[in-house]
N, C-alpha and C positions, 0 to 999 in steps of 0.2 A: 323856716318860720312856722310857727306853729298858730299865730294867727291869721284869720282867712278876712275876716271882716271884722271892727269894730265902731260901736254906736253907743252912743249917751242919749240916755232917757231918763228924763226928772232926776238928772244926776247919780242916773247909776250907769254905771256901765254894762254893757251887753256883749259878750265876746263868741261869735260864734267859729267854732273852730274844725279843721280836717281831723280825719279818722286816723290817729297813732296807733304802732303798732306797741307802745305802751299803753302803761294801766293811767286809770283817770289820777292816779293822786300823782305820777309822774308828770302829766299834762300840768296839773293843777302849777305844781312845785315851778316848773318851766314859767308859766307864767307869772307867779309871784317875782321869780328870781329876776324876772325883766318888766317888772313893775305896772305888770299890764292889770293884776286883780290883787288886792290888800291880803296882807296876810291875817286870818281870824284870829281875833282875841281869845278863844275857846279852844278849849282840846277835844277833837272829836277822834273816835279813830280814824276812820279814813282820811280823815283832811278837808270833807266837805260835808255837805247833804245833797237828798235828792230826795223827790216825791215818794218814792217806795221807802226810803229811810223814815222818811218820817210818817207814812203810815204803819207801817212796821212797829213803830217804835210808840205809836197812841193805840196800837189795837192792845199791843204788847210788851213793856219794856223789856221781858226777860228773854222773850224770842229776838229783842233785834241785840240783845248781850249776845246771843249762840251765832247768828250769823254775823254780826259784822265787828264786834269786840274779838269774839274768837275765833272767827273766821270757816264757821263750819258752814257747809252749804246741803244740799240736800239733791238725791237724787235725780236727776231729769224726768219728767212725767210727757204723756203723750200729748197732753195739749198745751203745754209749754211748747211744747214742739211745732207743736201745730201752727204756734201763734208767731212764732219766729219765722216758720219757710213762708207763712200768709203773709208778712210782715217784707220779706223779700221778694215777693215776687210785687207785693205795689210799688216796692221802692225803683224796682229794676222796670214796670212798664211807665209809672210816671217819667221816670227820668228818660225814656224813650220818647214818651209824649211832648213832655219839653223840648229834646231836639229836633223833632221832625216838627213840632206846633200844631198837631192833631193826634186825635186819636191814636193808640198803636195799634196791631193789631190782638187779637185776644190773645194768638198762642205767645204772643212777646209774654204777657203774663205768667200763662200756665208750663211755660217753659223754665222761666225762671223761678216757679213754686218747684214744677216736678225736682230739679237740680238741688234744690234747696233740701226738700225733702229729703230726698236720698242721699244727702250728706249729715244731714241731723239726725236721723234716725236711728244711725249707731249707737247714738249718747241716750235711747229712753230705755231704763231701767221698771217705769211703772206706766202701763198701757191703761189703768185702769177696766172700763167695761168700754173701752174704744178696739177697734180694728185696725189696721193700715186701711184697708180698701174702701172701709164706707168712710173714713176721716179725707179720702183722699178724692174721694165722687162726691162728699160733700164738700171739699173745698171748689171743687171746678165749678160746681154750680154758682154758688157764691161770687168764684171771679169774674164768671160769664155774666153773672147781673149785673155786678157792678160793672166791668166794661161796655156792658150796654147803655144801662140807663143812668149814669153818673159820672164816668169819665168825659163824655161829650161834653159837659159844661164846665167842665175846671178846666185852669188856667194854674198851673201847680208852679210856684216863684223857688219855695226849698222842702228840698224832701230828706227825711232824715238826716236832718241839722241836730248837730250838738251845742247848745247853748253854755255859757259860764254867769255868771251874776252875784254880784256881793249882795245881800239881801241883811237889812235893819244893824243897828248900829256897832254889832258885833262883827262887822262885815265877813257874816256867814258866806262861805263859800259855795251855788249852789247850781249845781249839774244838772240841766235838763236836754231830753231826747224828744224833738219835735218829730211826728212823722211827716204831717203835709203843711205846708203856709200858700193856700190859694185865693188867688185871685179874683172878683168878683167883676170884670170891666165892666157891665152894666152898670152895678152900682157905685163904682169905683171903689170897693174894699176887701180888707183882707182878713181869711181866716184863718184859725188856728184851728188844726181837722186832727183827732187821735181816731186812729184804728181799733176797735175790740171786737175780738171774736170771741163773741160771751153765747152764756144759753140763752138767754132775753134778754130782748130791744134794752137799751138804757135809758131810761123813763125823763118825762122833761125836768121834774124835779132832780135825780139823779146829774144831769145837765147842769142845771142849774145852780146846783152847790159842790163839783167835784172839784178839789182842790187841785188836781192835776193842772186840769182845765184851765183855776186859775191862776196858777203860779206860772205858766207857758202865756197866759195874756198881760200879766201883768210885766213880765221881763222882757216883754216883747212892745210896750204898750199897744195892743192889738185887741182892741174890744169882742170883737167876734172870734166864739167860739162852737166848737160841732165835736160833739161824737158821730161817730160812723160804726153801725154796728154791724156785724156779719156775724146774722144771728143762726146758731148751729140746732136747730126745731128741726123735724120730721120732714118741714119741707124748707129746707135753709133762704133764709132772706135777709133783705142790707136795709137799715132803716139808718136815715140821719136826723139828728137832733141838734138844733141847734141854740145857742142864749148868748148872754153879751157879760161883761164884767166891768167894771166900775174901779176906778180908783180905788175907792175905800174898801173894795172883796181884795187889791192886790195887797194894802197897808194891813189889812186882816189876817192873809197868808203869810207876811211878814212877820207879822204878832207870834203867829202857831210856830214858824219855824224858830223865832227865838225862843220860844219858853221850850221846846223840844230839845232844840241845840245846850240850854241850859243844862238839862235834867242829864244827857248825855257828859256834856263835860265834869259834873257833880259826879257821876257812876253810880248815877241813881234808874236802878233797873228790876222794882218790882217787878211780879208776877203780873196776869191781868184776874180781872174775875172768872174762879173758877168755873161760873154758869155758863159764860160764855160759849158759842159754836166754836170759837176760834181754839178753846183750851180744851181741846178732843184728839187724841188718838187721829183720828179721821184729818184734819185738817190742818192742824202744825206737826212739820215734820219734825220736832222739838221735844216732842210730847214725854219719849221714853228718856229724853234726860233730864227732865225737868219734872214733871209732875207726877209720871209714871215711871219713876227710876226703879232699875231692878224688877219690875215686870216683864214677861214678856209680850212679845209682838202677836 
């Protein structure tokens, strides 16, 4: 079986499903075939969207041509990496915490980062101006805070859940990766928590209007929402931020992902503007075949 749970909300459905060792558009395909999610009206390549496709694809339509039309991907860099083993080691002491129903202890954490680490590491090609050792004393600080002063209050129900959801009337096919869904039994509600290990806090406005955010509250319908920053500063800290979401932000999301899904099924995949940070050498790994072709690096 390939689904684990399913749930109707405002008549969509929500399918959250287990980790295959196939690819998503295989999952997808699986489920249409057993009529658990509508087959899209639209030709996307891969079969679906997802929050990165479709930021991707508003910063840039000709960068998300190179990655996901032609399938080029780009390098491993050091704090991808980073952001993967930080990303396994909460998943690995939450899910600890949930069986035992307190606390884990720290090294459950830093156990499951170091492991992590030292299997990803192979794959980085671009260290940038990072280290191994100060990326790796600044991650433990980091877990140590947050096992301190933030694990004692959550009550973590799913942890890195894959979500599926037809999304507006083109019944968009649409992929999300939640990391935490916690529980509040005081006030008896639930959150929807993303992890970022960014250079600074994510501001309340930033909060407030990320669309991550709300396409994960909206398929969820789960009004509360949080970033949790693990912020990488001089002297590393975890700030959480938290806002709420509204019906009309999730029918809004919906809005953005069709007219995106549109432009994609059309093979309509402008450049962005050239002033842009994003259309530099520096920042899309795209750059030398698309704007600075035949240059070199």
């Amino acid at each position: 079986m390939v689904t684990r749970v399913t749930t109707t909300i405002n008549k969509r459905t929500v399918i959250l499903t287990k980790r295959l060792k196939g690819t998503l558009k295989q999952e997808l395909r699986k489920l249409q075939a057993a009529n658990r999610l509508p087959v899209c009206k639209l030709s996307l390549p891969t079969g679906y969207l997802s929050v990165s496709q479709v930021l991707t694809y508003m910063r840039c339509p000709m960068q998300y041509y190179w990655r996901y039309v032609k399938g080029i991907t780009n390098p491993p860099m050091a704090k991808m990496t980073e952001g993967r083993a930080m990303h396994k080691a909460l998943e690995v002491g939450h899910k600890e915490q949930r069986r035992i129903d307190k606390s884990p202890p720290l090294d459950v954490f830093l156990d499951a980062y170091r492991d992590a680490w030292t299997e990803m590491k192979r794959e980085i090609e671009d260290w940038g101006d990072e280290d191994e050792n100060g990326i790796m004393h600044r991650d433990r600080c980091l877990l140590s805070e947050y096992r301190e002063v933030l694990v004692p209050k959550m009550n973590p129900e799913q942890i890195e859940s894959r979500f599926w959801s037809p999304f507006g009337k083109a019944d968009i096919p649409v992929v999300g990766f939640v990391d935490l869904i916690d529980y509040d039994k005081e006030k008896n509600e639930h959150w929807i928590i993303d992890h970022k290990i960014v250079a600074k806090t994510k501001s309340q406005k930033e909060v407030d209007s990320d669309l991550q955010l709300t396409v994960y509250s909206h398929a969820h319908a789960t009004p509360g929402v949080q970033f949790t920053s693990f912020v990488k500063t001089k002297k590393p800290k975890i700030s959480a931020v938290q806002s709420t979401r509204t019906q009309r932000d999730g029918l809004w999301a919906e809005k953005v992902f069709a007219e995106v899904a549109n432009g994609i099924s059309a093979g309509y995949f402008p450049p962005c503007d050239p002033s842009s940070w994003s259309c530099t050498k520096k920042w899309c790994g795209y750059a030398f075949r698309c704007r600075f072709e035949g240059q070199s690096q």
